[in-house]
C-alpha positions as semicolon CSV with decimal commas, in nm:
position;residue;x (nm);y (nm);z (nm)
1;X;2,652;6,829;-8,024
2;X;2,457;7,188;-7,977
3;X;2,255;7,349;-8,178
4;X;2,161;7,731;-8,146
5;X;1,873;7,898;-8,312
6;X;2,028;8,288;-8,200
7;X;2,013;8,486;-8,552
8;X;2,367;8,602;-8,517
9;X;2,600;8,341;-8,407
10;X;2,603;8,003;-8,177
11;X;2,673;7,948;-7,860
12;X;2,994;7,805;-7,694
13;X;2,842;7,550;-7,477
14;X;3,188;7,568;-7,251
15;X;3,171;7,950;-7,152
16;X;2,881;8,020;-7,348
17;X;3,016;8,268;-7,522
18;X;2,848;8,388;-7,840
19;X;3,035;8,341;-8,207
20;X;2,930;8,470;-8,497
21;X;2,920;8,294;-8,806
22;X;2,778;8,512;-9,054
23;X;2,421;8,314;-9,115
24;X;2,111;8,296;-9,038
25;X;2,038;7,917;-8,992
26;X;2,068;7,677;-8,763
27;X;2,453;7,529;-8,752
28;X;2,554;7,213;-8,523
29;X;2,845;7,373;-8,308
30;X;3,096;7,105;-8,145
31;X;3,340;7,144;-7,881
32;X;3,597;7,272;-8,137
33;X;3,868;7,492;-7,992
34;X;4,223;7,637;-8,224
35;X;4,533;7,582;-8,028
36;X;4,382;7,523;-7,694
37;X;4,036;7,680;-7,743
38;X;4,130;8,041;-7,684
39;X;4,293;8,297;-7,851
40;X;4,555;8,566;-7,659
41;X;4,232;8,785;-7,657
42;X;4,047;8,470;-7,470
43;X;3,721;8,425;-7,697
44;X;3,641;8,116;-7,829
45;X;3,670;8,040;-8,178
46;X;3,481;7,783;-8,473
47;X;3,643;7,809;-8,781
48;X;3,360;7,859;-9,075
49;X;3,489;7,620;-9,284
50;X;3,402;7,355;-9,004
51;X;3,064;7,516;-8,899
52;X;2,908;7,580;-9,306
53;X;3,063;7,197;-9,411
54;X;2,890;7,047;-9,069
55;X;3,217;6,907;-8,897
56;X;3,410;6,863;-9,219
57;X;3,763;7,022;-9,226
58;X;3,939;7,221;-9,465
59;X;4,134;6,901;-9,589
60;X;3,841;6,753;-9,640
61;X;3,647;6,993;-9,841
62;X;3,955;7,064;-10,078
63;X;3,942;6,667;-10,124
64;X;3,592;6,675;-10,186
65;X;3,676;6,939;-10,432
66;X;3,985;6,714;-10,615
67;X;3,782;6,461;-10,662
68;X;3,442;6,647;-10,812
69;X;3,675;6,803;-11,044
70;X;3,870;6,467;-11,142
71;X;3,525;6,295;-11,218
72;X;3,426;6,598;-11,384
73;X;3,726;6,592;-11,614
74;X;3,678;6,186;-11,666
75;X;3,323;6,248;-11,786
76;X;3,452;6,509;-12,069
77;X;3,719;6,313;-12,206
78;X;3,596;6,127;-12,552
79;X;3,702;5,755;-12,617
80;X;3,912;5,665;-12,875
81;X;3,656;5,495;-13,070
82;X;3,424;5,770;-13,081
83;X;3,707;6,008;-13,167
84;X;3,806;5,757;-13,468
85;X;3,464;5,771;-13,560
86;X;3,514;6,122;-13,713
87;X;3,916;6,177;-13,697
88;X;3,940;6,143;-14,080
89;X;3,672;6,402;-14,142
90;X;3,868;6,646;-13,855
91;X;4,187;6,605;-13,946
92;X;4,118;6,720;-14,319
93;X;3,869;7,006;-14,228
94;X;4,192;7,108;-13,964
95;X;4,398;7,106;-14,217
96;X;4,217;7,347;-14,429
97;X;4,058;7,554;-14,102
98;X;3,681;7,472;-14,142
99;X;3,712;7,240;-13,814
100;X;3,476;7,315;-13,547
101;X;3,661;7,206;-13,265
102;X;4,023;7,156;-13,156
103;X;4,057;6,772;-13,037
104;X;4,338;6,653;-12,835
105;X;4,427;6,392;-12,589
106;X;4,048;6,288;-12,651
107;X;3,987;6,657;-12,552
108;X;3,768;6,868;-12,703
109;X;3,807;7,264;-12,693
110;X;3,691;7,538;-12,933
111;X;3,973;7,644;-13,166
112;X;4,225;7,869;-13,066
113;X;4,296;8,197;-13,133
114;X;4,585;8,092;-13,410
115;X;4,341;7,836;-13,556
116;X;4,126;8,146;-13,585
117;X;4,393;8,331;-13,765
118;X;4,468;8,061;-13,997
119;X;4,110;8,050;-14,057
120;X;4,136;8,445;-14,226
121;X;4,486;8,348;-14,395
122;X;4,278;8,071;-14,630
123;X;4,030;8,335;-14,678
124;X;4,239;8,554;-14,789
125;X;4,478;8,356;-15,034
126;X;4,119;8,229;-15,182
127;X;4,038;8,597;-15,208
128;X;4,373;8,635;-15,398
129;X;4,310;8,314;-15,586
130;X;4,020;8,429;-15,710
131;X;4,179;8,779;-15,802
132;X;4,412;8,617;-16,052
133;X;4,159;8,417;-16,248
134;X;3,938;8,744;-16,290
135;X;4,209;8,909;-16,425
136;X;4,451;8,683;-16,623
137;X;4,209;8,430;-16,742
138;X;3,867;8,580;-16,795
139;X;4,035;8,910;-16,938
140;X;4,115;8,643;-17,251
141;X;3,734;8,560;-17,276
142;X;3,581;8,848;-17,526
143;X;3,212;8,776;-17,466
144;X;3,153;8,985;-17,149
145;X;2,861;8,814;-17,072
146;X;3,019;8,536;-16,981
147;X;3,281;8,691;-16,803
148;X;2,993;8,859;-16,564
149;X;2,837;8,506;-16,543
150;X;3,191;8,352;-16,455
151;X;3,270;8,613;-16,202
152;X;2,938;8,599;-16,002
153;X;3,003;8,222;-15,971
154;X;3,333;8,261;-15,839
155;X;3,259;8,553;-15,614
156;X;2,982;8,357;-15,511
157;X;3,153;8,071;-15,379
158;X;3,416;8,280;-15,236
159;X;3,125;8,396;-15,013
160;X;2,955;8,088;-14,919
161;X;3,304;7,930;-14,840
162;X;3,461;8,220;-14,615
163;X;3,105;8,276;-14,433
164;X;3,142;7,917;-14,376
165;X;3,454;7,921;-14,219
166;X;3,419;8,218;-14,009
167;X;3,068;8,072;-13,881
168;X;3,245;7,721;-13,738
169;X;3,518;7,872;-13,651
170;X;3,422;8,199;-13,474
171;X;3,094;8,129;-13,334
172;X;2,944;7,859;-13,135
173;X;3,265;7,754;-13,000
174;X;3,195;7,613;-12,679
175;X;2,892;7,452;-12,821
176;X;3,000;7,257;-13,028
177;X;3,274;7,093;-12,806
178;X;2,962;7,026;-12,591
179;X;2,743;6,903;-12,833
180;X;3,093;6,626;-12,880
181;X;3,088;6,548;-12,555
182;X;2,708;6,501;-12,523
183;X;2,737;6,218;-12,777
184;X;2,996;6,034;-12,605
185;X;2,805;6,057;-12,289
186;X;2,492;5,970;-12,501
187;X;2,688;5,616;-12,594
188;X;2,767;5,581;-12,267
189;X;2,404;5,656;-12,080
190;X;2,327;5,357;-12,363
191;X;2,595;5,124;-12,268
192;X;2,700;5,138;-12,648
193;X;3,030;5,312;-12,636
194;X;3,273;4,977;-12,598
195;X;3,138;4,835;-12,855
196;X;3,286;4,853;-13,204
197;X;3,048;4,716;-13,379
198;X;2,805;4,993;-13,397
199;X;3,108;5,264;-13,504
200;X;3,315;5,049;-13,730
201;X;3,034;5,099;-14,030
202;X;2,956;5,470;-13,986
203;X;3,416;5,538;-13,914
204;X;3,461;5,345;-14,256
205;X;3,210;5,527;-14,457
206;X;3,343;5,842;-14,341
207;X;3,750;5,710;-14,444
208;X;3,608;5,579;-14,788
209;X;3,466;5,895;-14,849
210;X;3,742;6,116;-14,737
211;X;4,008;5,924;-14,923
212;X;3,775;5,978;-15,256
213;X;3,754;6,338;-15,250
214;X;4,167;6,367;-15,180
215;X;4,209;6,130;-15,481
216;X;3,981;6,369;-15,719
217;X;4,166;6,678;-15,544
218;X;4,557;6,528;-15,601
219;X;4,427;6,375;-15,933
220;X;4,360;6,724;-16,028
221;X;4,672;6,870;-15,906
222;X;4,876;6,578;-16,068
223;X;4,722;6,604;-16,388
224;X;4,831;6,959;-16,386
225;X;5,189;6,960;-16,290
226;X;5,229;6,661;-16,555
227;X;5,108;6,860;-16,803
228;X;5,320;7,169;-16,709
229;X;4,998;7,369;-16,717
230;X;5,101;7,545;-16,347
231;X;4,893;7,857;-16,458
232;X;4,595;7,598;-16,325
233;X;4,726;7,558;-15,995
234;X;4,557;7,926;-15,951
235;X;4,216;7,743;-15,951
236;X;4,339;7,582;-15,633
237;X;4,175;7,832;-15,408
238;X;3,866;7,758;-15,562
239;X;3,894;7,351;-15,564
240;X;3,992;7,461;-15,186
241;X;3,627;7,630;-15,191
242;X;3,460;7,330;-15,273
243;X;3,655;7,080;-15,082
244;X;3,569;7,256;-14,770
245;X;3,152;7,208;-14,850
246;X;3,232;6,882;-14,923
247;X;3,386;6,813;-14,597
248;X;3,134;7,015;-14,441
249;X;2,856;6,758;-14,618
250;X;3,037;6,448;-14,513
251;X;3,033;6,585;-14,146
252;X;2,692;6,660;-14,169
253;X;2,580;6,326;-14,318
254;X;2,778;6,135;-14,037
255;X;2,665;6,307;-13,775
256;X;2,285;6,215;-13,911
257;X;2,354;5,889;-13,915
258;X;2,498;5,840;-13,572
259;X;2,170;5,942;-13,437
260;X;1,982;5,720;-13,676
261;X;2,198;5,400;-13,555
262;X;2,104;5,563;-13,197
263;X;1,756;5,527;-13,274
264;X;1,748;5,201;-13,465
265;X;1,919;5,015;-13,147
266;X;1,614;5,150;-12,896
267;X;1,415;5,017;-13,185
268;X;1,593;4,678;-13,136
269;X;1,559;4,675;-12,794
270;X;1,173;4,720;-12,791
271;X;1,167;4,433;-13,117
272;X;1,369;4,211;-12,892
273;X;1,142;4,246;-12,593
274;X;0,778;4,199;-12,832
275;X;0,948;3,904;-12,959
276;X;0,797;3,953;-13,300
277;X;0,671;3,665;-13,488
278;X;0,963;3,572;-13,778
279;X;0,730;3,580;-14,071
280;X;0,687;3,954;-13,953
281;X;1,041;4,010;-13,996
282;X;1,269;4,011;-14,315
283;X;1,526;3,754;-14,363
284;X;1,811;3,801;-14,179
285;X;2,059;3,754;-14,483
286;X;1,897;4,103;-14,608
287;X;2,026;4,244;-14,283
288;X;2,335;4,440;-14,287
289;X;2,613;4,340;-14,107
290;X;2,552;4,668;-13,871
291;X;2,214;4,586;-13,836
292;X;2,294;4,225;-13,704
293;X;2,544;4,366;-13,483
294;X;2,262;4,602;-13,321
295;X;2,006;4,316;-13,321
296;X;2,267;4,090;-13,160
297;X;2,349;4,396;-12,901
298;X;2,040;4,433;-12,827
299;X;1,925;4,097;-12,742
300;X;2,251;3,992;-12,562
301;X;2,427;4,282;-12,344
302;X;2,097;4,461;-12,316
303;X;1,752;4,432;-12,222
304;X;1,430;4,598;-12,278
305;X;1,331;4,550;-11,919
306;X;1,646;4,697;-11,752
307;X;1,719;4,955;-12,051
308;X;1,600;5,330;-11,951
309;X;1,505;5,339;-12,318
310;X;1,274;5,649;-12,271
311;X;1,595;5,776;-12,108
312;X;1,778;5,719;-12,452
313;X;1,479;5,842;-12,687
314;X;1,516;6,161;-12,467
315;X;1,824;6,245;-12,506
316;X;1,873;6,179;-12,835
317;X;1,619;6,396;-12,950
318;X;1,771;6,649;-12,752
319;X;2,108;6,567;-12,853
320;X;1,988;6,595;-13,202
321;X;1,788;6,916;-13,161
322;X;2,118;7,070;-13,040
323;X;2,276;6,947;-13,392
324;X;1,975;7,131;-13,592
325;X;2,095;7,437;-13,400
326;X;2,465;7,408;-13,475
327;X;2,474;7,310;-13,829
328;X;2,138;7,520;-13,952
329;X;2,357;7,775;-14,102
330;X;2,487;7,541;-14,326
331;X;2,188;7,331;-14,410
């Protein structure tokens, strides 16, 4: 192996012949020859690929490349417990095009451009919604002060609602599929993400609470079509209004306690490592069940010592400064 310090190219050490290769650092030249060493003009050859990679072929490199772009792709897909963790909560706020992202195959992308679309077509059969009640319904009211009062409130929430769907759905796309994918890695950097334990709770809160709010909204609709009163299926739009800050709540609140579990496990880890004296502590029967499961966590699979736990304090607060960013509008 050679090595040429000439500005402009290295030197064949077999005819020493100059070749250029385009850089102005030092490059380990070989006695690499294509198809015989010579070309039908007779000057000697390196290919670039071999002389910038330091021997490595073009095979190689594209290899190299396969396999960056496989473990890239590995680290971006999202587990299928931290995906149930908040699949109720998507699936409804897809349904009515608030969602943020577009999840599939434990994927996360931005919406699409039909998403998008779907996104104005609820805005605009609120709009309409709202248009009917105005004029059948409050036209029947003869105290026009309450009429004003009634239509500030709805226009109002027509306006909170649609700026709230255009904001999660149209902006800050690609942020929030990487602020997703920042919490699974978070669960991962903490050795947390195989166990169920810590995302059972938080998954069946979220459930509970989504299977509440469709039993008040098809309780409402039910009531309704029993009583043959369809002229109140107008007010749908608005219930729709509603639903959607609901949803937008829940998602908020879940997301706020994730962290918080986050941080009460470090916590656990440094309690399990001080080894606190038990009349310190409060009886374990007052613990709740996810609390045991964190202590137990803690002070089995983990340890203090081993645990990069200003690692995890790190990037949760970052994790969760990224959240205040996403989801200020809405606060």
């Amino acid at each position: 192996m050679y090595f040429s310090f000439l500005r402009t190219g290295v030197v064949c050490p077999a005819s020493g012949r100059r070749m250029h290769t385009g850089s102005n650092t030092v490059h380990p030249v070989g006695a690499y020859r294509l198809a015989g060493g010579r070309t039908h003009s007779g000057v000697w050859k390196t290919p670039h690929a071999f002389i910038r990679t330091g021997g490595q072929s073009a095979s190689d490199n594209m290899t190299i490349r396969k396999e960056n772009t496989a473990e890239y792709l590995s680290n971006d897909i999202l587990d299928e417990d931290f995906v149930n963790i908040f699949k109720s909560i998507y699936r409804l706020q897809f349904m009515f095009g608030t969602s943020r992202v577009d999840v599939r195959s434990r994927f996360v992308t931005p919406p699409t451009a039909l998403q998008k679309c779907f996104t104005l077509l609820c805005a605009v059969l609120t709009l309409g919604s709202i248009y009917v009640v105005i004029t059948v319904f409050f036209g029947m009211i003869a105290d026009k002060s309450v009429t004003s009062l009634g239509i500030s409130i709805l226009l109002s929430i027509f306006t909170a609602s649609s700026s709230n769907g255009i904001h999660v759905r149209f902006f800050n796309g690609r942020e929030n599929s990487e602020f997703y994918v920042k919490m699974q890695k978070l669960d991962r950097l903490m050795k947390i993400d195989k166990c169920k334990a810590i995302n059972s709770p938080l998954k069946l809160i979220n459930d509970v609470s989504v299977f509440l709010i469709l039993m008040v909204f098809v309780s409402l609709i039910g009531v309704a079509c029993i009583s043959q009163q369809f002229s109140a299926l107008i007010f749908l739009g608005i219930s729709l209004c509603v639903l959607t800050f609901m949803l937008e709540l829940i998602a908020c609140s879940s997301i706020v306690v994730y962290f918080f579990v986050r941080v009460q496990f470090v916590n656990s880890l440094i309690e399990s490592y001080l080894k606190q004296v038990e009349n310190d502590r409060k009886p374990i029967v007052l613990d709740s069940a996810s609390t045991k499961s964190i202590r137990f966590l803690a002070e089995t699979d983990n340890d203090f010592t081993t645990s990069e736990t200003h690692i995890y304090l790190k990037e949760i607060f970052r994790s969760f400064r990224t959240f205040q960013g996403l989801y200020r509008f809405q606060v």
